[in-house]
gemmi code that builds the backbone of each chain (N, CA, C; Angstrom):
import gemmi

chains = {
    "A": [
        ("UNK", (17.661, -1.320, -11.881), (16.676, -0.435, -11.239), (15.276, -1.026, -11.394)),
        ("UNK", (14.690, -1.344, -9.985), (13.406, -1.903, -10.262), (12.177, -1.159, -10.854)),
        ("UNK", (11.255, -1.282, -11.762), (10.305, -0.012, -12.219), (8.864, -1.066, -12.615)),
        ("UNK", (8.385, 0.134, -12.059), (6.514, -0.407, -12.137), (5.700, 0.665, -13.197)),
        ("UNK", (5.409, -0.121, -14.662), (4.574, 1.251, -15.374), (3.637, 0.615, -15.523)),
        ("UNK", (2.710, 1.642, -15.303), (0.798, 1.249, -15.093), (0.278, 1.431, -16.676)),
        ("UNK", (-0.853, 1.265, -16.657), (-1.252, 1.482, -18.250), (-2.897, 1.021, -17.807)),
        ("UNK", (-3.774, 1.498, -18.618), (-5.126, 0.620, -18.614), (-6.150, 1.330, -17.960)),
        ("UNK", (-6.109, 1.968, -16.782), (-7.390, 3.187, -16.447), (-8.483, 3.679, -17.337)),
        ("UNK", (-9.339, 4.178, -17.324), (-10.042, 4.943, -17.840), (-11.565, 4.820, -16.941)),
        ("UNK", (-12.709, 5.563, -17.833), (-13.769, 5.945, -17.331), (-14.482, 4.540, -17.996)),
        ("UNK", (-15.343, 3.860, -17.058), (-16.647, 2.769, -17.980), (-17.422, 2.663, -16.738)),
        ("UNK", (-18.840, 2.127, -17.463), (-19.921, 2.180, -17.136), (-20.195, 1.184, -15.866)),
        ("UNK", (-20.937, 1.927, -15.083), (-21.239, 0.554, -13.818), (-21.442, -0.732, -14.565)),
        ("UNK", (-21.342, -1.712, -14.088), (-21.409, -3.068, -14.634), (-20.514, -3.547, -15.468)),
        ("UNK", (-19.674, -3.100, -16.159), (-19.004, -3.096, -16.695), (-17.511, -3.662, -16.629)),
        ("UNK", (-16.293, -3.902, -17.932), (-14.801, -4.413, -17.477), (-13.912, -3.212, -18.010)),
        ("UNK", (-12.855, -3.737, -17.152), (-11.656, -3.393, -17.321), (-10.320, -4.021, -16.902)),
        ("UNK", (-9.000, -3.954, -17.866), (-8.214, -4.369, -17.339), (-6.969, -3.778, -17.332)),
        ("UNK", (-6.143, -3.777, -15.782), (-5.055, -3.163, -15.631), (-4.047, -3.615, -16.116)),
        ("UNK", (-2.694, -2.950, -16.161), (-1.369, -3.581, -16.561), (-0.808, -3.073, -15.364)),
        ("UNK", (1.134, -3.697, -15.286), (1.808, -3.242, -14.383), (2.846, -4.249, -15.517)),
        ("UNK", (3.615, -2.805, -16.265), (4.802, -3.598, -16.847), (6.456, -3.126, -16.287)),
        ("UNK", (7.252, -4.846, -15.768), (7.560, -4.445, -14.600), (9.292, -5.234, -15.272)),
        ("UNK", (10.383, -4.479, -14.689), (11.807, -4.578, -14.831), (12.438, -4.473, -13.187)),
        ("UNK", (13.760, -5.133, -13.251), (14.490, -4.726, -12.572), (14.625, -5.896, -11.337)),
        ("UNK", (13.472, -6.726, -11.790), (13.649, -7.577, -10.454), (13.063, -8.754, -10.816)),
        ("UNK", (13.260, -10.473, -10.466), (12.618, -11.276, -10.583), (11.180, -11.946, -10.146)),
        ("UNK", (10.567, -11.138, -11.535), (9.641, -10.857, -12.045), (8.278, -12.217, -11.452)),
        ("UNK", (9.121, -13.570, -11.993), (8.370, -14.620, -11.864), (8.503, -15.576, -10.759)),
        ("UNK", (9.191, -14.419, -9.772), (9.072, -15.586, -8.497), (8.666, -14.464, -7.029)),
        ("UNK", (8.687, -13.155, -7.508), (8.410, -12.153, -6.370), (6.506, -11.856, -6.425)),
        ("UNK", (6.144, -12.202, -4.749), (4.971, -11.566, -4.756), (4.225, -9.894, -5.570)),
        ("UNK", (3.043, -9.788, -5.808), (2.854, -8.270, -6.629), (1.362, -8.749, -5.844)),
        ("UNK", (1.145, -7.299, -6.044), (-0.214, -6.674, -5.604), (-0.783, -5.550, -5.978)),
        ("UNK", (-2.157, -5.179, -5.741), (-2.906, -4.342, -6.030), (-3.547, -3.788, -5.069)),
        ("UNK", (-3.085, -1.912, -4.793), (-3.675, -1.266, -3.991), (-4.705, -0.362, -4.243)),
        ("UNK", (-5.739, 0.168, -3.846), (-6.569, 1.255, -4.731), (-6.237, 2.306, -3.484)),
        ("UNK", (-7.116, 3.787, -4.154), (-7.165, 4.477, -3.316), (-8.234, 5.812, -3.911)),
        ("UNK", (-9.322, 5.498, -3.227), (-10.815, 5.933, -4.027), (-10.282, 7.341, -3.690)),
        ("UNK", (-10.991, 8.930, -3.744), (-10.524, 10.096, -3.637), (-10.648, 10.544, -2.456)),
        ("UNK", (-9.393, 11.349, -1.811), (-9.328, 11.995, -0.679), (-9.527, 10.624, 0.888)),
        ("UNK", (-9.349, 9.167, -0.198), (-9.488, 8.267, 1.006), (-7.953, 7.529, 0.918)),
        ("UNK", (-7.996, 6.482, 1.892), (-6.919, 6.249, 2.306), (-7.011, 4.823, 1.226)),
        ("UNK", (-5.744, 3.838, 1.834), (-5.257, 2.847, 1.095), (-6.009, 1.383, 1.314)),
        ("UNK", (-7.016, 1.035, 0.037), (-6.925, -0.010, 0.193), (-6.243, -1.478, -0.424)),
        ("UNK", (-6.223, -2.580, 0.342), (-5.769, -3.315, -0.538), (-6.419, -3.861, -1.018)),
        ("UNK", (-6.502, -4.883, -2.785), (-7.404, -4.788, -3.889), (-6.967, -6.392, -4.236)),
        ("UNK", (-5.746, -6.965, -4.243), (-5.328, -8.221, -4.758), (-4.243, -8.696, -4.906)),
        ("UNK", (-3.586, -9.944, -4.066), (-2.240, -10.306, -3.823), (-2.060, -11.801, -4.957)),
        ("UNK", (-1.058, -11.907, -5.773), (-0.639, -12.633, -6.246), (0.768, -13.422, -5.237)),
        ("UNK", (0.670, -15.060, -4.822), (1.953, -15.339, -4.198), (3.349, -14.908, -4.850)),
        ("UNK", (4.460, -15.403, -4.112), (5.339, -15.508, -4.378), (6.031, -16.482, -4.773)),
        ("UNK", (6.888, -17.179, -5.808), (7.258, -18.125, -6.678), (5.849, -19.385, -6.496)),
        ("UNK", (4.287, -18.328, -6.603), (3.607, -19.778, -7.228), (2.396, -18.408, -7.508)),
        ("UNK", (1.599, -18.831, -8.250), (0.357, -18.488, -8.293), (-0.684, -18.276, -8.030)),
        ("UNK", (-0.916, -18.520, -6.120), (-1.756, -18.435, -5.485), (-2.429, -16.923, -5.620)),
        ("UNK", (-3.637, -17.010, -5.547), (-4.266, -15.552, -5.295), (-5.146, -15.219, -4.432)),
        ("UNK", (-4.977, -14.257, -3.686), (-5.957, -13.494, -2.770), (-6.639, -12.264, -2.665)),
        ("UNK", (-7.884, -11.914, -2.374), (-8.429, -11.082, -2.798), (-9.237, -10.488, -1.364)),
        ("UNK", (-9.979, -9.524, -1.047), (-10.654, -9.073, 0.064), (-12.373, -9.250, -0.032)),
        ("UNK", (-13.334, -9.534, 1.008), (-14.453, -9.713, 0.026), (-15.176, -8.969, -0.407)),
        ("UNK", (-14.677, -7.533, -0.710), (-14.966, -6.344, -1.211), (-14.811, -6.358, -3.145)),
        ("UNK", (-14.114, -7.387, -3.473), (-13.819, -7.691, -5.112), (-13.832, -9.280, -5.038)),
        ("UNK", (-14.002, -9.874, -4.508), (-13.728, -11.252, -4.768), (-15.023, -11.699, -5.699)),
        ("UNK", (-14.606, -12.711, -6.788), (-15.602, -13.163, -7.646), (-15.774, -11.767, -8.454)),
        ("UNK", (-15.319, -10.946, -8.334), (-15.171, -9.439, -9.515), (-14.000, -9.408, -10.503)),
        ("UNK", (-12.931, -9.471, -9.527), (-11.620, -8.987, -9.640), (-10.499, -10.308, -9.986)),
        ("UNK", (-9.761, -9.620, -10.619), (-8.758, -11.388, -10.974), (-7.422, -10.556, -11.422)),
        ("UNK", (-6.274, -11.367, -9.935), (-4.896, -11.015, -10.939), (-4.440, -12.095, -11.205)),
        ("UNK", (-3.493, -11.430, -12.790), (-2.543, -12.302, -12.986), (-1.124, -11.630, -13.655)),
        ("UNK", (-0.585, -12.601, -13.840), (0.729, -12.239, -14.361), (1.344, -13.035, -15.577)),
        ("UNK", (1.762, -12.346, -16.928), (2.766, -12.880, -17.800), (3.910, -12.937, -17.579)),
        ("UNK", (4.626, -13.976, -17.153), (6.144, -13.732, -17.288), (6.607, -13.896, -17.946)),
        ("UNK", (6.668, -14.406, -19.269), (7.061, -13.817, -20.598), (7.285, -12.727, -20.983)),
        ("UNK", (6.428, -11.544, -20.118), (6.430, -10.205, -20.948), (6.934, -9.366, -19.202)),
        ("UNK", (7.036, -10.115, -18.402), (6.904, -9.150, -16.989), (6.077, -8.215, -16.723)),
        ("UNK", (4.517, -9.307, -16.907), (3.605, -7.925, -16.548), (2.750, -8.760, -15.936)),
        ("UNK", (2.062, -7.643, -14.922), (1.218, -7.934, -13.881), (-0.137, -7.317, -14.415)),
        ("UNK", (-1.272, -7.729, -14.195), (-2.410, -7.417, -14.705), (-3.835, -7.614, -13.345)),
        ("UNK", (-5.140, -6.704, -13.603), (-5.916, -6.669, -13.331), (-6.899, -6.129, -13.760)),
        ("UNK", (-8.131, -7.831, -14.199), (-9.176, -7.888, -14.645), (-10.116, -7.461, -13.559)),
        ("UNK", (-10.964, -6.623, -14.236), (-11.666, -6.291, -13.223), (-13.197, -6.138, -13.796)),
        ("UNK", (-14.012, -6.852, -13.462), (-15.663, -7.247, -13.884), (-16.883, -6.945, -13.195)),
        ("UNK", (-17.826, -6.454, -13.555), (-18.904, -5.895, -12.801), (-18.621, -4.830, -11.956)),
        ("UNK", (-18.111, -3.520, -12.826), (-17.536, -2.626, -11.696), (-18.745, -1.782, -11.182)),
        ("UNK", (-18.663, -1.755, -10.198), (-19.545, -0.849, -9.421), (-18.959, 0.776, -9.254)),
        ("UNK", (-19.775, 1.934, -8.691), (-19.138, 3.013, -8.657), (-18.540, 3.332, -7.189)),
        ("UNK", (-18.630, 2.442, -6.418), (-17.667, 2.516, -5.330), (-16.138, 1.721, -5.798)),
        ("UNK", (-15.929, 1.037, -7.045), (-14.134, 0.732, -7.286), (-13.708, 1.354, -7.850)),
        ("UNK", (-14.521, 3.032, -8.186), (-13.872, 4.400, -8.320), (-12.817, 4.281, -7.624)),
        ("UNK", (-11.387, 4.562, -7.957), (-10.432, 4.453, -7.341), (-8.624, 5.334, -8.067)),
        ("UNK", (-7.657, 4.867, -7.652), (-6.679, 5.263, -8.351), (-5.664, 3.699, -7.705)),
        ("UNK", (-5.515, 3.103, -8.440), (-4.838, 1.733, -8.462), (-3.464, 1.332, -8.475)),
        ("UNK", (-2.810, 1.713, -7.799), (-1.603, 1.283, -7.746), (-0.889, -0.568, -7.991)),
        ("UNK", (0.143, -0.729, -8.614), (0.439, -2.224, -8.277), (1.856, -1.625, -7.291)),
        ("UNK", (2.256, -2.840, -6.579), (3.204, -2.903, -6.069), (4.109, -4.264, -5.904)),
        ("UNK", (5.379, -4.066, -5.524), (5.856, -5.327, -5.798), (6.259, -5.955, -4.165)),
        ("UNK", (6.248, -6.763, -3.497), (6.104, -7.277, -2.349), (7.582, -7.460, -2.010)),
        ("UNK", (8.060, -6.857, -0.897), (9.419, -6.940, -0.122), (10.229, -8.100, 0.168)),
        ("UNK", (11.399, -8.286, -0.396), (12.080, -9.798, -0.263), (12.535, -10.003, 1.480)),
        ("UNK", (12.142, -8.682, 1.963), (13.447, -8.835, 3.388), (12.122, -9.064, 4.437)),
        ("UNK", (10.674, -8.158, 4.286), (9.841, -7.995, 5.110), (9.263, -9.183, 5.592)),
        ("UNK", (9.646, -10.261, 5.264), (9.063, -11.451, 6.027), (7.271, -11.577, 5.955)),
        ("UNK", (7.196, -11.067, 4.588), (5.858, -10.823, 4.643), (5.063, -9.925, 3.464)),
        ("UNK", (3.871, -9.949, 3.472), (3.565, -8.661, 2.035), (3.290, -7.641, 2.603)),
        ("UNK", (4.575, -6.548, 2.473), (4.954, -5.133, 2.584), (5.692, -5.150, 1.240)),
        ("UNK", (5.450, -4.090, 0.993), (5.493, -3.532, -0.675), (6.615, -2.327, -0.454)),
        ("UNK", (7.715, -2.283, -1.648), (9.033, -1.473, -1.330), (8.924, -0.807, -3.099)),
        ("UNK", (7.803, -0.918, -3.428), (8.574, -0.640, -4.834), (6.658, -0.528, -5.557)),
        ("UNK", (6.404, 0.547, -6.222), (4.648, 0.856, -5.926), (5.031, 1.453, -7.567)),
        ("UNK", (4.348, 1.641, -8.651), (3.481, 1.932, -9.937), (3.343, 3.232, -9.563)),
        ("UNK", (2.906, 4.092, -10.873), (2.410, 5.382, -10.394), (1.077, 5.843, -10.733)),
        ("UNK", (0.335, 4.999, -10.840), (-0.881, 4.721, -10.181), (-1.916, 4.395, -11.387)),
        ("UNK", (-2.945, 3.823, -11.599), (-4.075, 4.437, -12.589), (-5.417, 4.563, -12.200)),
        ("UNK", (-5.879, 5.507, -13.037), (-7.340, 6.195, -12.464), (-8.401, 5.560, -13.188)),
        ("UNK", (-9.493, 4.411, -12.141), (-10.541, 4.027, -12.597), (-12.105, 4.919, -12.209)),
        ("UNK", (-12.501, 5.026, -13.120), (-13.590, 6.158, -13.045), (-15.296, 5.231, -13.502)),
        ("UNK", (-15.589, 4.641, -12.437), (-17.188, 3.712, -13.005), (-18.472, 5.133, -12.581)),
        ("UNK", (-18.592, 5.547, -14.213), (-19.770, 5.940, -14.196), (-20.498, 6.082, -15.022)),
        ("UNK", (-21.694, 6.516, -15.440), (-23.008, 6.496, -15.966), (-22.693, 7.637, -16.874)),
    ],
    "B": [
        ("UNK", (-11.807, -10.192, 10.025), (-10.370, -8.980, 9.528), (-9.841, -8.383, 10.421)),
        ("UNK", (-8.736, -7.796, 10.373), (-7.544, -7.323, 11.556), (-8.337, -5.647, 11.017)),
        ("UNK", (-8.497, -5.191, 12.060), (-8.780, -3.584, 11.770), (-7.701, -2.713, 12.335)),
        ("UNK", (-6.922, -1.300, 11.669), (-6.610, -0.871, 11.981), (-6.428, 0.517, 12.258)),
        ("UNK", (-6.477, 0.661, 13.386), (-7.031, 2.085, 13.754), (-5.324, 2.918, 14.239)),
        ("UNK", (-5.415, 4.614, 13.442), (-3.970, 5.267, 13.655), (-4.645, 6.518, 14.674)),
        ("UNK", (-3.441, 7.202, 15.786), (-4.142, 8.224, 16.114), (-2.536, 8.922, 16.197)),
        ("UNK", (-2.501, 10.097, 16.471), (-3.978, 11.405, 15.905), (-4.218, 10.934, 14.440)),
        ("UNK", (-5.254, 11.551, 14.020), (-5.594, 11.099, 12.496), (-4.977, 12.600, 11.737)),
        ("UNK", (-4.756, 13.405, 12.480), (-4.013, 15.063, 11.906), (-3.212, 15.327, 13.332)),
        ("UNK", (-1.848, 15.975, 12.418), (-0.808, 16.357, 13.847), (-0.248, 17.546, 12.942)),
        ("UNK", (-0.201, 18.345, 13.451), (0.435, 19.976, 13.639), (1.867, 20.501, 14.174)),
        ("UNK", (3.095, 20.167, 13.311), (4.125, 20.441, 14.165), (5.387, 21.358, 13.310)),
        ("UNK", (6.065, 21.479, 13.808), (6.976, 22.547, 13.033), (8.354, 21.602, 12.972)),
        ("UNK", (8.845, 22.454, 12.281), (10.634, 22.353, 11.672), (10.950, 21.643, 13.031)),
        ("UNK", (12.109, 20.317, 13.101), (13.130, 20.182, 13.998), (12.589, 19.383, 15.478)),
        ("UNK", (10.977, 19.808, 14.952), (9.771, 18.687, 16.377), (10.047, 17.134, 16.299)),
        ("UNK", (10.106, 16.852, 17.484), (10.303, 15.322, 17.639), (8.483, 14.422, 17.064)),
        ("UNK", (8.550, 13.963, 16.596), (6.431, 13.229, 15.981), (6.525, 11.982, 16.461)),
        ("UNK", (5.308, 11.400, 17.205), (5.238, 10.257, 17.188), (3.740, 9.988, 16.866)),
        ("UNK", (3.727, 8.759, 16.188), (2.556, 8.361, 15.250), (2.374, 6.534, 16.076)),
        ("UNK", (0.978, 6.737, 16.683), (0.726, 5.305, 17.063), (-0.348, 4.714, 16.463)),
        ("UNK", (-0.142, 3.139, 16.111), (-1.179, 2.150, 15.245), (-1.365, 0.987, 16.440)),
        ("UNK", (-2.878, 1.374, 16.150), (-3.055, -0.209, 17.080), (-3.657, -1.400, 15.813)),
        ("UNK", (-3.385, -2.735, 16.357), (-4.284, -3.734, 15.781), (-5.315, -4.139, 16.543)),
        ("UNK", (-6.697, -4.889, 15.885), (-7.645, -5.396, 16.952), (-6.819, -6.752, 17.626)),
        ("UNK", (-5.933, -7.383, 16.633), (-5.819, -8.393, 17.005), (-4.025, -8.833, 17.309)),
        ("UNK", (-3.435, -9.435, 17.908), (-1.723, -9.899, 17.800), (-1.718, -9.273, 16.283)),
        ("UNK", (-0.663, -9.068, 15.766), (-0.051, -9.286, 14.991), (1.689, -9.320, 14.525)),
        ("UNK", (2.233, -9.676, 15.731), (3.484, -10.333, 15.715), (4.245, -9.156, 15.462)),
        ("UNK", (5.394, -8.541, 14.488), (5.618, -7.684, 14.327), (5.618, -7.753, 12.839)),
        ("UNK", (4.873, -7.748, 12.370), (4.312, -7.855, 10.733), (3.533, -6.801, 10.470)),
        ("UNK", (4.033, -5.448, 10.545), (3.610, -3.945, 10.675), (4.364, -3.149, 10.008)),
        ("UNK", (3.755, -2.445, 8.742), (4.571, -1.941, 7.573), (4.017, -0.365, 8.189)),
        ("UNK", (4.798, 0.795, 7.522), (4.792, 2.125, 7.721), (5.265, 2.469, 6.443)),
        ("UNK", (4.357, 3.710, 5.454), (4.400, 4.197, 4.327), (4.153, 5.442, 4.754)),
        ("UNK", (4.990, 6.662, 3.971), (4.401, 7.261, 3.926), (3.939, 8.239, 1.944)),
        ("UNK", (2.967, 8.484, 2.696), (2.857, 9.464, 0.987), (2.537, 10.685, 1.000)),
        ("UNK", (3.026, 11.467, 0.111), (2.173, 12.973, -0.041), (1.434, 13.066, -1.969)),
        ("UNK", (1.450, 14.200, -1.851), (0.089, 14.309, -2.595), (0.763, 13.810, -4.443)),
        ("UNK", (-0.628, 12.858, -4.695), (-0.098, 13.248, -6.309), (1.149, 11.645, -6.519)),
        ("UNK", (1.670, 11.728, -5.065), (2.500, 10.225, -5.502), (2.462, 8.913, -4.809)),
        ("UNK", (2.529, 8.099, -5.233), (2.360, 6.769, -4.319), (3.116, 6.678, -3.035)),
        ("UNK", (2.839, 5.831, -2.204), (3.126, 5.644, -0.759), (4.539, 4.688, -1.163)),
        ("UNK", (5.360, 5.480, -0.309), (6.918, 5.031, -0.222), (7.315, 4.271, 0.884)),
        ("UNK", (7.538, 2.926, 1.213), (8.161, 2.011, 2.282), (8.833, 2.684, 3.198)),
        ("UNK", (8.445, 2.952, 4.480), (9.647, 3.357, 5.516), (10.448, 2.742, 6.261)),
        ("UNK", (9.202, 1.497, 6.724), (10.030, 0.727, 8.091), (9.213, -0.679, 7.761)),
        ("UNK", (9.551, -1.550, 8.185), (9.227, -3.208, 7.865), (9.569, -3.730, 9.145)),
        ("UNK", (8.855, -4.830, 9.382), (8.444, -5.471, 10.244), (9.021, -4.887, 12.116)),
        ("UNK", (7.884, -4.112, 11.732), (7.380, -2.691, 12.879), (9.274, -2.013, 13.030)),
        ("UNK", (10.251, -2.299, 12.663), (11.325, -1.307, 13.333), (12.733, -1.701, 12.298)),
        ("UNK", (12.372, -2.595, 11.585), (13.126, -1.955, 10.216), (13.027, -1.065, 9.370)),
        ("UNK", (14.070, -0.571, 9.321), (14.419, 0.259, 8.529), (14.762, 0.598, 6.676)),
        ("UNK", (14.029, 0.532, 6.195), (14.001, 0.574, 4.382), (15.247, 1.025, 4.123)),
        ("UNK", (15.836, 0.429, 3.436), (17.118, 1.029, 2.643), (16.833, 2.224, 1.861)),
        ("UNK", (17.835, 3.434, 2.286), (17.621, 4.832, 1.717), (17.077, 6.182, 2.600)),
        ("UNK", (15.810, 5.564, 3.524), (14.964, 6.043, 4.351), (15.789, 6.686, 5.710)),
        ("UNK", (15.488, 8.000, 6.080), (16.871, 8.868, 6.557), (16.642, 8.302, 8.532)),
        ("UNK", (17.478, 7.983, 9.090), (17.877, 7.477, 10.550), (16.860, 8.159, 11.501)),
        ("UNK", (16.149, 9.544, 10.663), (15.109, 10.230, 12.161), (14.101, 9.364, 12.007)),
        ("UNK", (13.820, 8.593, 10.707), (12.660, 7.597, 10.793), (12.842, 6.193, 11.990)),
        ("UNK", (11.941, 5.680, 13.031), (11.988, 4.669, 13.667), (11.123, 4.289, 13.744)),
        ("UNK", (10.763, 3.043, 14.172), (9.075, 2.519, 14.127), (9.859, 1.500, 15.844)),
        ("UNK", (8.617, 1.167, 16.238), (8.736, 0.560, 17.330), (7.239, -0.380, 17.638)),
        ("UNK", (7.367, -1.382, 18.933), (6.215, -1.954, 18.619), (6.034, -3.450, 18.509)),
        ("UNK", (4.941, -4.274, 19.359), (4.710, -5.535, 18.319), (3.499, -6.133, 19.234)),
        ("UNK", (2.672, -6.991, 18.791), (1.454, -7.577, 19.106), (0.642, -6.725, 18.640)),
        ("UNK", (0.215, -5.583, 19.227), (-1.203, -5.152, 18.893), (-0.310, -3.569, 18.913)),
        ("UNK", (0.252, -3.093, 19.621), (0.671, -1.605, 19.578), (1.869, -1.060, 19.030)),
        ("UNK", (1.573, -0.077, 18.535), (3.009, 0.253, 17.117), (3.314, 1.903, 17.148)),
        ("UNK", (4.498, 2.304, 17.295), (4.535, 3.440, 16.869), (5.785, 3.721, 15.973)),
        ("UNK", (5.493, 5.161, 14.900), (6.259, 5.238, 14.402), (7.316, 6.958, 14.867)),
        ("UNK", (8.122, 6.809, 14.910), (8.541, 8.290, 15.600), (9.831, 8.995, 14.761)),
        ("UNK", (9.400, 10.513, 14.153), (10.244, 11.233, 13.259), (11.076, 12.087, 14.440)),
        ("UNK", (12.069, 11.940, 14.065), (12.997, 11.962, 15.532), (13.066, 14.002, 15.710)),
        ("UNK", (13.479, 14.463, 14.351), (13.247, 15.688, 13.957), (13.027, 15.838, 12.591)),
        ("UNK", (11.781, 16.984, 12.636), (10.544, 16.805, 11.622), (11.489, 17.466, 10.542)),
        ("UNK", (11.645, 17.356, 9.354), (11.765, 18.285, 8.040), (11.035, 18.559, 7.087)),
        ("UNK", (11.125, 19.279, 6.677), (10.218, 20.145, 5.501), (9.943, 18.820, 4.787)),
        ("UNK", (10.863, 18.071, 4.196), (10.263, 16.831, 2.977), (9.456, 16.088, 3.853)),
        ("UNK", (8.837, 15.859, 5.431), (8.597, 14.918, 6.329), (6.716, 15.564, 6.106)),
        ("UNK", (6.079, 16.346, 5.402), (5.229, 16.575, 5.523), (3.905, 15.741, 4.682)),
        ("UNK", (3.265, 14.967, 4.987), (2.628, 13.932, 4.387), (1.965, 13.339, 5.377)),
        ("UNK", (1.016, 12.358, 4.924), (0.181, 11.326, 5.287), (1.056, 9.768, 5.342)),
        ("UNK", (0.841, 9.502, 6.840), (1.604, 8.291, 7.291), (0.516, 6.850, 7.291)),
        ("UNK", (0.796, 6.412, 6.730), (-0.056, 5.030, 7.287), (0.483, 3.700, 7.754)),
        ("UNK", (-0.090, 3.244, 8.279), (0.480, 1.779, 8.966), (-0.361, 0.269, 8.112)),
        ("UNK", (0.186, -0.717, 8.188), (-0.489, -1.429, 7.387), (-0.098, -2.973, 7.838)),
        ("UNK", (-0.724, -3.592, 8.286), (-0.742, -5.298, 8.896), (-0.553, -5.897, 7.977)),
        ("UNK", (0.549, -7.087, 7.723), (0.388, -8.005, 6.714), (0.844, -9.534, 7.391)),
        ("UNK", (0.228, -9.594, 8.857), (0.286, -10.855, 9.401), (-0.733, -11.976, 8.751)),
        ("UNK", (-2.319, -11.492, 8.457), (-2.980, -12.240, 7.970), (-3.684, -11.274, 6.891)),
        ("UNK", (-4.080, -12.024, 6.151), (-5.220, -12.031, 4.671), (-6.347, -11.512, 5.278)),
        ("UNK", (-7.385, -10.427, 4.990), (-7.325, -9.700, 4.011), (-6.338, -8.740, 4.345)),
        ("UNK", (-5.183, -8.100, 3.747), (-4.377, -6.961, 4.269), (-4.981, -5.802, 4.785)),
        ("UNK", (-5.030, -5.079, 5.764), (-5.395, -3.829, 6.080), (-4.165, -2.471, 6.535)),
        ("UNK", (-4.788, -1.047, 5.974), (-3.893, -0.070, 6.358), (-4.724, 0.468, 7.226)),
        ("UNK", (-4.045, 0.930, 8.403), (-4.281, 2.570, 8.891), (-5.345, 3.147, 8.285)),
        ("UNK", (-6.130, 3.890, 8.770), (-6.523, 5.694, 8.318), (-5.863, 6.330, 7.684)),
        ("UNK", (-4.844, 6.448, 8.077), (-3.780, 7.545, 8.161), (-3.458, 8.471, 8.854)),
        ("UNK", (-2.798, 9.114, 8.980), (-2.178, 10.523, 9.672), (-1.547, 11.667, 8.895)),
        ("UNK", (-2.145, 12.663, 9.188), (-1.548, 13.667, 8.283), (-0.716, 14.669, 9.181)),
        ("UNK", (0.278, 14.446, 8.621), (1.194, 15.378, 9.420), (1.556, 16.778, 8.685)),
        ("UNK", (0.888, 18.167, 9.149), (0.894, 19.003, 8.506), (1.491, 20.463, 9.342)),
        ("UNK", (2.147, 21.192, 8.638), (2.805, 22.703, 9.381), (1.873, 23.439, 10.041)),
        ("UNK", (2.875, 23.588, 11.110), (1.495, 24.174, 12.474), (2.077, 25.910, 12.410)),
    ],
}
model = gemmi.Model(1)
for chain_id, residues in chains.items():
    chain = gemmi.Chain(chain_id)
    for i, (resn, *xyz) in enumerate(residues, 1):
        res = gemmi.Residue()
        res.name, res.seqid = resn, gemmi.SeqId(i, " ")
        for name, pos in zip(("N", "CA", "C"), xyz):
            atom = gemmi.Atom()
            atom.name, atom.element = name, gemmi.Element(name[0])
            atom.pos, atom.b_iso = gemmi.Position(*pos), 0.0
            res.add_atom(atom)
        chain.add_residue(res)
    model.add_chain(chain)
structure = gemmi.Structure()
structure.add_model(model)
structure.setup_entities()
């Protein structure tokens, strides 16, 4: 059974870090794409940061780029996101997700249950 | 960036109604067009993959249709668990983009 547990949210100060987890079973861990979705309040879905699939490439939107950094242990099967100089617009609720083997593409079949970043003063 | 725009952005329908939900892209995007939906409190669940597959599990009134720039997704007959916010989401090119959304709510 594939499973995504989040960990790492909380409230900090504009300018400020934080970093997410996504500790993850059920599926091969170190060769499947993962990503990071947010979803600020009462708004819709954005996407936040794509790690490739069997390599390490990373992509980001230029809404976090030079902020934001994923990565992944596969030693421990966990997916992570550093996140630096937060502003109070990456107020958000953060989902990871794990990227679809069949979709020919990054569509996500398998999503975290979420964590709540709160940048404020 | 590929922008993507869903309409209606709110739909009103009852028990057993046929729904159809359309996504455009600004730009081609082949049929590399994901459909989630979510309701409140839980993350967005995979419906359909590459615009008219079908997710393993996901019940047969779900269909998606569609490819280049125009997409729809259509709940063949609506049920009570079918009440939620639909979004569509491009993953032909980098940066990824979703939908608005659509909220499909009891009329």
């Amino acid at each position: 059974e594939v499973q995504l547990l989040q960990s790492g949210g909380g409230l900090v100060q504009p300018g400020g870090s934080l970093r997410l987890s996504c500790a993850t079973s059920g599926f091969p861990f170190n060769i499947d794409g993962m990503t990071w979705v947010r979803q600020a309040p009462e708004k819709g879905l954005e996407w936040v940061a794509s790690i490739g699939r069997g390599d390490d490439r990373t992509y980001y939107p230029d809404s976090v780029k030079g902020r934001f950094s994923i990565s992944r242990d596969t030693s421990k099967n966990t997916l992570f996101l550093q996140m630096d100089y937060l502003r109070a617009d990456d107020t958000a609720l953060y989902y990871c997700a794990k990227r679809s083997e069949v979709a020919d593409g990054s569509a996500f079949d398998y999503w975290g249950q979420g964590s709540l970043v709160t940048v404020s003063s | 960036d590929i922008q993507m725009t869903q309409s209606p952005s709110t739909l009103s329908a009852s028990v057993g109604d046929r729904v159809t939900i359309t996504c455009r892209a600004s730009q081609s995007i082949s049929n590399r067009l994901a459909w989630y939906q979510q309701k409140p409190g839980k993350a967005p669940k995979l419906l359909i993959y590459k615009a008219s597959t079908l997710q393993s599990g996901v019940p047969s009134t779900f269909s998606g249709s569609g490819s280049g720039t125009e997409f729809t997704l259509t709940i063949g007959s609506l049920q009570p668990d079918d009440f939620a916010i639909y979004y569509c989401q491009q993953y032909n090119l980098f940066p990824l983009t979703f939908g608005p959304g659509t909220k499909v709510d009891i009329k």
